[in-house]
Backbone as CSV, one residue per row, in Angstrom:
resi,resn,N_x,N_y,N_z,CA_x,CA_y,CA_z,C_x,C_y,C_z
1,UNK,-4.183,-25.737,11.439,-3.920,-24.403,11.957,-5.163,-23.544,11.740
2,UNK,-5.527,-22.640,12.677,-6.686,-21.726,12.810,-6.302,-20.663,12.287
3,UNK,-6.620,-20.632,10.754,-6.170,-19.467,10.048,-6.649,-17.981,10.500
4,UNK,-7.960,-18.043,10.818,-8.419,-16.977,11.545,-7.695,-16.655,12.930
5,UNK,-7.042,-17.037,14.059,-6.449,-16.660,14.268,-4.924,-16.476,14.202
6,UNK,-4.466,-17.079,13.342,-3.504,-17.007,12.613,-3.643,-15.133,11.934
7,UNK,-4.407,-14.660,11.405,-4.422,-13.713,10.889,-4.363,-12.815,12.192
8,UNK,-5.441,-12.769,13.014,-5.347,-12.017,14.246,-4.050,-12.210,15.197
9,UNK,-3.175,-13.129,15.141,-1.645,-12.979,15.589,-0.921,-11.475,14.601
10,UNK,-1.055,-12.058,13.265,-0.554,-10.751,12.114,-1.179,-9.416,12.824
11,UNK,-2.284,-9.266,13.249,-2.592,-7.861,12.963,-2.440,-7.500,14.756
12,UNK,-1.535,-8.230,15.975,-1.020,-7.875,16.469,0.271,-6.554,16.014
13,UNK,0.893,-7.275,14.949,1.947,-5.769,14.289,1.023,-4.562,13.952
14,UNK,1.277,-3.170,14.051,0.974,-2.402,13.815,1.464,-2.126,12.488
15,UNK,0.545,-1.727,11.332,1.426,-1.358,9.536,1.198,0.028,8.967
16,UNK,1.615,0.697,8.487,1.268,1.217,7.660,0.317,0.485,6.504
17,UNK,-0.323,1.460,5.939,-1.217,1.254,4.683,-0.713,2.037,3.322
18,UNK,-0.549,1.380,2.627,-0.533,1.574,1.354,-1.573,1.084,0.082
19,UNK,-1.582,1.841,-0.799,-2.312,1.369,-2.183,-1.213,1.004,-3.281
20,UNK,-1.511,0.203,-3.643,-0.288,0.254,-4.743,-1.295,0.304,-6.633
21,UNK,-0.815,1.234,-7.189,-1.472,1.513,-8.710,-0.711,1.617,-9.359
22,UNK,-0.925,0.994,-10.600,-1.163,1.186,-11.730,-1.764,1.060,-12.809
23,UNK,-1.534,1.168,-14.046,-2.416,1.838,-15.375,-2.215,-0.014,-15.917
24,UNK,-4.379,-0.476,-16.512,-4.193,-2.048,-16.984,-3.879,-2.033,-18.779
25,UNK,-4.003,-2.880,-19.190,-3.759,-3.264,-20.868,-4.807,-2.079,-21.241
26,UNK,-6.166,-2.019,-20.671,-7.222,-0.765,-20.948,-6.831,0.628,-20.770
27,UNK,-5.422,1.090,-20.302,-4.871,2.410,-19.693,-6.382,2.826,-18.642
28,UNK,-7.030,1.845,-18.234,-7.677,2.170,-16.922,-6.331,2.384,-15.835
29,UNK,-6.969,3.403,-14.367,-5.991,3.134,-13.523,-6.540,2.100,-12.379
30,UNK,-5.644,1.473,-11.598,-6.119,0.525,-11.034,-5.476,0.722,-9.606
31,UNK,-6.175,-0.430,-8.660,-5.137,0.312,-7.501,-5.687,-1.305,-6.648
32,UNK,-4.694,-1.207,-5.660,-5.171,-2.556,-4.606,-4.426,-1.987,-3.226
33,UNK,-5.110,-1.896,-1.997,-5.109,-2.018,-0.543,-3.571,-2.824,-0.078
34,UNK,-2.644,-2.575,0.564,-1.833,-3.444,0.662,-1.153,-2.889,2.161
35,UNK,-1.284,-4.218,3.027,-0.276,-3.504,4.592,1.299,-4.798,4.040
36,UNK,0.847,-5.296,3.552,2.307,-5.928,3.324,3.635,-5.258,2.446
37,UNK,4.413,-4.331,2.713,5.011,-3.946,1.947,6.355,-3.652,3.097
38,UNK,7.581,-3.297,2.563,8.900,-3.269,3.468,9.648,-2.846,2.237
39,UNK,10.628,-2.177,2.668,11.895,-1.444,2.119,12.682,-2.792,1.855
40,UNK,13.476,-2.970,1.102,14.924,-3.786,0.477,15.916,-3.501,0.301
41,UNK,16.141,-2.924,-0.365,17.590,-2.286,-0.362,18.044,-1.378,-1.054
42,UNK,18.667,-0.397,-0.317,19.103,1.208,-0.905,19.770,1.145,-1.989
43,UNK,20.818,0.061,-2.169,21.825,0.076,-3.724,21.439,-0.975,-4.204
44,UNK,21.091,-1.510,-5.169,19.896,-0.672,-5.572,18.740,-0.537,-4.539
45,UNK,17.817,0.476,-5.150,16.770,0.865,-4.528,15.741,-0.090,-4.884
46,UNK,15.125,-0.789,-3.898,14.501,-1.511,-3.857,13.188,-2.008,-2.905
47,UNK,12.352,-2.322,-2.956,10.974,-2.845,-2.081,9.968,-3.569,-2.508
48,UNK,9.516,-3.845,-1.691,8.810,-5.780,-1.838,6.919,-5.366,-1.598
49,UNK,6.846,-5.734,-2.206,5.073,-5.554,-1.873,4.399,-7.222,-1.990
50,UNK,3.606,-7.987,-1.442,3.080,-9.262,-1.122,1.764,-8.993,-1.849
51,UNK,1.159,-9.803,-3.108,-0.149,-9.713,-3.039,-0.739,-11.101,-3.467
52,UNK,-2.201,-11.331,-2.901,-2.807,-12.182,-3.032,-2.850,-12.954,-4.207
53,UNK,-3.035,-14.008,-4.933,-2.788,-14.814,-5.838,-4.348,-14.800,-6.459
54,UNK,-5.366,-14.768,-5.370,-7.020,-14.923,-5.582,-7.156,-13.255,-6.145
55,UNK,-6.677,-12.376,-6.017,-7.040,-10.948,-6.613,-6.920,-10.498,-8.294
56,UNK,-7.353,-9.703,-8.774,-7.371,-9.224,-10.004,-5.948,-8.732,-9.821
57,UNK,-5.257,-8.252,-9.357,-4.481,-7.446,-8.790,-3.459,-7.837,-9.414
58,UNK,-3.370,-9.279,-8.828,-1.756,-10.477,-9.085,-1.503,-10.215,-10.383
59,UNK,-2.709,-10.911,-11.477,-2.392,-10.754,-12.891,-1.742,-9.450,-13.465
60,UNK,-2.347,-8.492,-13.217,-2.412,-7.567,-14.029,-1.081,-6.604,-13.418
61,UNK,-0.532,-7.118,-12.558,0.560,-6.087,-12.068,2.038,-7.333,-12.476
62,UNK,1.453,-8.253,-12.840,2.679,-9.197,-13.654,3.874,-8.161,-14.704
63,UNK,4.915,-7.444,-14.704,5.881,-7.558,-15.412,5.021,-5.885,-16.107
64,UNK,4.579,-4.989,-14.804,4.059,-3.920,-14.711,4.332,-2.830,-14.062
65,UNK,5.008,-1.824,-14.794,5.603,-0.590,-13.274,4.228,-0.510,-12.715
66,UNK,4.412,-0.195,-11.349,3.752,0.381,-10.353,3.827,1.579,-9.669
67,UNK,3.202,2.202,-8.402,3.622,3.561,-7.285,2.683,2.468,-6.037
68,UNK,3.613,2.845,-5.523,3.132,2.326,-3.850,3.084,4.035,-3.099
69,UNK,1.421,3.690,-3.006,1.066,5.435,-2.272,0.926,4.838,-0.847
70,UNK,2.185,5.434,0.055,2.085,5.392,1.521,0.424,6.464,2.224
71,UNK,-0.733,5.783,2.391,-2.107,6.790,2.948,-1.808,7.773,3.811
72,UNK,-2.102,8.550,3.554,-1.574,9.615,5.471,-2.825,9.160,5.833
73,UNK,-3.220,9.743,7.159,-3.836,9.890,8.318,-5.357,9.680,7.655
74,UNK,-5.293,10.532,7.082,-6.897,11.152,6.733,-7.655,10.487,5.427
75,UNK,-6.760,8.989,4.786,-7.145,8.343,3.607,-7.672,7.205,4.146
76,UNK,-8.628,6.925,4.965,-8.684,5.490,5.411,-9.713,5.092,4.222
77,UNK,-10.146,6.167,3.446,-11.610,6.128,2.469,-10.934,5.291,1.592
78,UNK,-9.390,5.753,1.224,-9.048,5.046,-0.099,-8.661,4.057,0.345
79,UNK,-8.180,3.654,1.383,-7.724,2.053,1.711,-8.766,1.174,1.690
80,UNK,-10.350,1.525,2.098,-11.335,0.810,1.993,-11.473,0.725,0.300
81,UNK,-11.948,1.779,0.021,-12.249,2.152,-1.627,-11.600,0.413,-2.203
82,UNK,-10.269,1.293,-2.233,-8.807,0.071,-3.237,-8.512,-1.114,-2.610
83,UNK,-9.378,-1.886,-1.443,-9.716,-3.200,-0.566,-11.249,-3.986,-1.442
84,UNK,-11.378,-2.971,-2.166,-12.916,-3.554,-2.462,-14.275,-3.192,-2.197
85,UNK,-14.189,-2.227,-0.918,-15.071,-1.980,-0.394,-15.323,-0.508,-0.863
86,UNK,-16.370,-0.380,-1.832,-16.365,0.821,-2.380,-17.427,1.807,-1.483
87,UNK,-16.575,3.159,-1.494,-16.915,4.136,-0.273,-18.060,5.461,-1.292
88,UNK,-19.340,5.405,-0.831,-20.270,5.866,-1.158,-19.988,7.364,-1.360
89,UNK,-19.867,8.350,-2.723,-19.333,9.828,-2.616,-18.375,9.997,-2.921
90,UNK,-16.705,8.640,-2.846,-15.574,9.011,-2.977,-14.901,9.316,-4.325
91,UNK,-14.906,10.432,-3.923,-13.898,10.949,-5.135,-12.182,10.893,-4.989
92,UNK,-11.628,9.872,-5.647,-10.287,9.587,-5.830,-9.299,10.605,-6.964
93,UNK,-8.683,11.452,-6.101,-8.052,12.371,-6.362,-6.941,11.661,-7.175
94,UNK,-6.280,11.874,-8.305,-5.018,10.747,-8.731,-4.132,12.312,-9.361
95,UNK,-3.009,12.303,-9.545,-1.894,12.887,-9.939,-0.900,11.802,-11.197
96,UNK,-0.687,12.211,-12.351,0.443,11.258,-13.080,1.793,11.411,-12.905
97,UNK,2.288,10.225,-13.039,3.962,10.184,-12.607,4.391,9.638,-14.048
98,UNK,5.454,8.941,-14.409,6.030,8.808,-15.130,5.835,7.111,-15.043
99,UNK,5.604,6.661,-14.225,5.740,5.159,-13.676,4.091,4.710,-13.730
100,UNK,3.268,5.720,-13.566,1.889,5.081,-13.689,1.082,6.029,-12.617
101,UNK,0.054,5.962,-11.904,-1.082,7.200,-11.269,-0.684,6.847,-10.092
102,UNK,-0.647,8.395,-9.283,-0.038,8.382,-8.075,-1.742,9.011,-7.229
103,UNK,-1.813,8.872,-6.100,-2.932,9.238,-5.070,-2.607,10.305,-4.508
104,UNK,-3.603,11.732,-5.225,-2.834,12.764,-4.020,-3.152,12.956,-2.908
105,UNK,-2.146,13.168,-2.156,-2.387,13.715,-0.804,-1.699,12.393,-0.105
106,UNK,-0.863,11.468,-0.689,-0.742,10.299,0.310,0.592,10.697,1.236
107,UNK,1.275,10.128,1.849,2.858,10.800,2.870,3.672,10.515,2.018
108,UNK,3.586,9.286,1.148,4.815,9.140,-0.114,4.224,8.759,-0.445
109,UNK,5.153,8.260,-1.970,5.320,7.501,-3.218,5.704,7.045,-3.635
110,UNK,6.176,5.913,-4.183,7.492,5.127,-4.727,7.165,5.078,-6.100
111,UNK,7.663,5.471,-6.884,7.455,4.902,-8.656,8.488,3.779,-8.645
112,UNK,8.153,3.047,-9.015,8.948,1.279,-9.555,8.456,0.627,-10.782
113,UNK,10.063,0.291,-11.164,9.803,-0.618,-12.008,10.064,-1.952,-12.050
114,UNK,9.520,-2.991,-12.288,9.528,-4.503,-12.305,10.910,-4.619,-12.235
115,UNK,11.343,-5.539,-10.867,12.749,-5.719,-11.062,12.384,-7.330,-10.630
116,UNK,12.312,-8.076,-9.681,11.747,-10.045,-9.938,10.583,-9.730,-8.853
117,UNK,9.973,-10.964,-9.395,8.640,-11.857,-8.728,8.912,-12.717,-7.845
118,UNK,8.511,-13.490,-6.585,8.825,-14.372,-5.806,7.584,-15.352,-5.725
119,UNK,7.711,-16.459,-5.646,6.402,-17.547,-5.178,6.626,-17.468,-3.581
120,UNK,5.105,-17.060,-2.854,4.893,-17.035,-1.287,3.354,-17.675,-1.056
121,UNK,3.987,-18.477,-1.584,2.419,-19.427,-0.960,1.552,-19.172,-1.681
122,UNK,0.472,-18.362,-0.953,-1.209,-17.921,-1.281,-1.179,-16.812,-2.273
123,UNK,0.377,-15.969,-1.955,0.543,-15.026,-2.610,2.319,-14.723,-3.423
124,UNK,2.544,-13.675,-4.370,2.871,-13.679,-5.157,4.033,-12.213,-4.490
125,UNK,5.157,-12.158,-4.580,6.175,-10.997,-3.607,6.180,-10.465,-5.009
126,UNK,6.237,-9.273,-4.984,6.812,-8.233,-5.918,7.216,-7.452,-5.699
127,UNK,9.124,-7.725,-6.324,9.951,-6.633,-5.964,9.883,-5.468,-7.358
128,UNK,9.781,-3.980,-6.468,10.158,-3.206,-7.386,11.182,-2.570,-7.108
129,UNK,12.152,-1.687,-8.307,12.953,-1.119,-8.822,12.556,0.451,-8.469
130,UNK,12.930,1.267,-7.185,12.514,2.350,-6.818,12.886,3.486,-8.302
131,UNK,12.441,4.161,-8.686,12.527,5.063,-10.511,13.138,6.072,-9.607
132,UNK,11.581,6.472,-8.785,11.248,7.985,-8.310,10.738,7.616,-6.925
133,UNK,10.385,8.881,-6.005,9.882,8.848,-4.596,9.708,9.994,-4.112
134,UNK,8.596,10.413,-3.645,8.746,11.825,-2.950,7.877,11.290,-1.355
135,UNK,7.940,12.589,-0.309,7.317,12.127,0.890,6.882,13.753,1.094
136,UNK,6.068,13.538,1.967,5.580,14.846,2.797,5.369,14.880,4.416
137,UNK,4.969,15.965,4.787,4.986,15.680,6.443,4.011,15.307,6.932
138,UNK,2.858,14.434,5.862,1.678,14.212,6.464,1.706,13.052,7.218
139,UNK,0.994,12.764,8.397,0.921,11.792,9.283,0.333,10.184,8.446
140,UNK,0.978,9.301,8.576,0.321,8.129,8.423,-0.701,7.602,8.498
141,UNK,-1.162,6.763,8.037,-2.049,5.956,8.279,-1.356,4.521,8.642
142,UNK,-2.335,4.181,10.038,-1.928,3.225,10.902,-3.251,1.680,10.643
143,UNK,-2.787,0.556,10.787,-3.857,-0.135,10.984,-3.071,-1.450,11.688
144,UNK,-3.976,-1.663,12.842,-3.736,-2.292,13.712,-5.053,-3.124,14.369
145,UNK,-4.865,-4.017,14.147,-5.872,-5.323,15.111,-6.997,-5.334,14.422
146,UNK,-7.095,-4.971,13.160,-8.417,-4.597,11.887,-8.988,-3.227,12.347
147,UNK,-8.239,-3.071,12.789,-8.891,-1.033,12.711,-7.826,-0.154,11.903
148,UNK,-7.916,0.714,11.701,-7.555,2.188,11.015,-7.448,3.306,11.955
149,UNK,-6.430,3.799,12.302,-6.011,4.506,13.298,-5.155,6.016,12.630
150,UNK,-6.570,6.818,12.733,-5.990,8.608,12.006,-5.798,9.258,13.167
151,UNK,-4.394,9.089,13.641,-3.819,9.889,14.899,-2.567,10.319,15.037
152,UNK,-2.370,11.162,15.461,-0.503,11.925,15.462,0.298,11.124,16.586
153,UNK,1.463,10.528,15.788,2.083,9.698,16.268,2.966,10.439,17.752
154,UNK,3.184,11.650,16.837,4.362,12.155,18.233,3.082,12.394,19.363
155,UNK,1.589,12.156,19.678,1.079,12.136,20.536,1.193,10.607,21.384
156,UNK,0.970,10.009,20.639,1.402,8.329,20.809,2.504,8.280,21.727
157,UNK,3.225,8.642,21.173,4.719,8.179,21.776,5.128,9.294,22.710
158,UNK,4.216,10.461,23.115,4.286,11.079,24.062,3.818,10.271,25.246
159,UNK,2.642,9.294,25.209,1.787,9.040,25.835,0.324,10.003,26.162
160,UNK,0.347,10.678,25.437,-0.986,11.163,25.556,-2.100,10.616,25.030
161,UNK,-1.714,9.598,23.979,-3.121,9.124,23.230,-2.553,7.131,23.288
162,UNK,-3.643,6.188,23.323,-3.015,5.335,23.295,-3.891,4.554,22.273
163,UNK,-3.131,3.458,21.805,-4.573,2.324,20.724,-5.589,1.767,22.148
């Protein structure tokens, strides 16, 4: 199988972007890039985040509350930044929660706590235990076909603007 396009089938879906952080054994804060993430289930409150097995990430978020910061529109800096790709100037704004460092300015937040782990192949499912959550009316951040897309949706779906 042609993993490379295997991946470019995936990024046919359009995702949201998220970072997901938290605080390591060092009370450093930490953070990792993530479009794999989905809601689970309301009773309990619950959601799944997918991460790589090859990342620093996997270990250290083992049997670790987390916050999954949904990016608005205007964070594509921190999705690069918390991907690895460190963005020349950026200053990462952080806010504390109770669950571990939240990103300000993102559209939400989820505070979670470790509720199970799943084996997925290459990578490692982690469900969390929703604590806390807040949202705002800021526009998303979109990424689609390996781009990053800072645009107002109700223009989208007007048809005035298209990918």
């Amino acid at each position: 199988m042609d993993v490379r396009e295997l991946r470019n089938s995936f990024g046919c879906f359009a995702t949201g972007v998220t970072v997901v952080t938290w605080v390591n054994d060092e009370g450093q804060r930490r953070g990792i890039t993530v479009n794999s993430f989905t809601s689970v289930s309301l009773d309990p409150a619950l959601l799944l985040v997918s991460i790589d097995k090859r990342t620093k990430a996997f270990e250290e978020l083992r049997n670790r509350p987390f916050v999954i910061n949904v990016l608005s529109a205007d964070q594509s800096a921190y999705a690069m930044q918390f991907a690895g790709r460190p963005q020349e100037d950026l200053v990462v704004e952080w806010e504390e929660s109770t669950r571990g460092p939240r990103l300000k300015g993102a559209s939400a937040h989820f505070e979670c706590s470790p509720w199970a782990e799943y084996e997925g192949g290459d990578h490692l499912l982690f469900v969390g235990k929703i604590e806390g959550f807040s949202h705002s009316d800021r526009e998303g951040l979109i990424f689609y076909r390996g781009r990053f897309f800072e645009t107002e949706y109700k223009a989208i779906l007007a048809g005035n603007k298209s990918f």
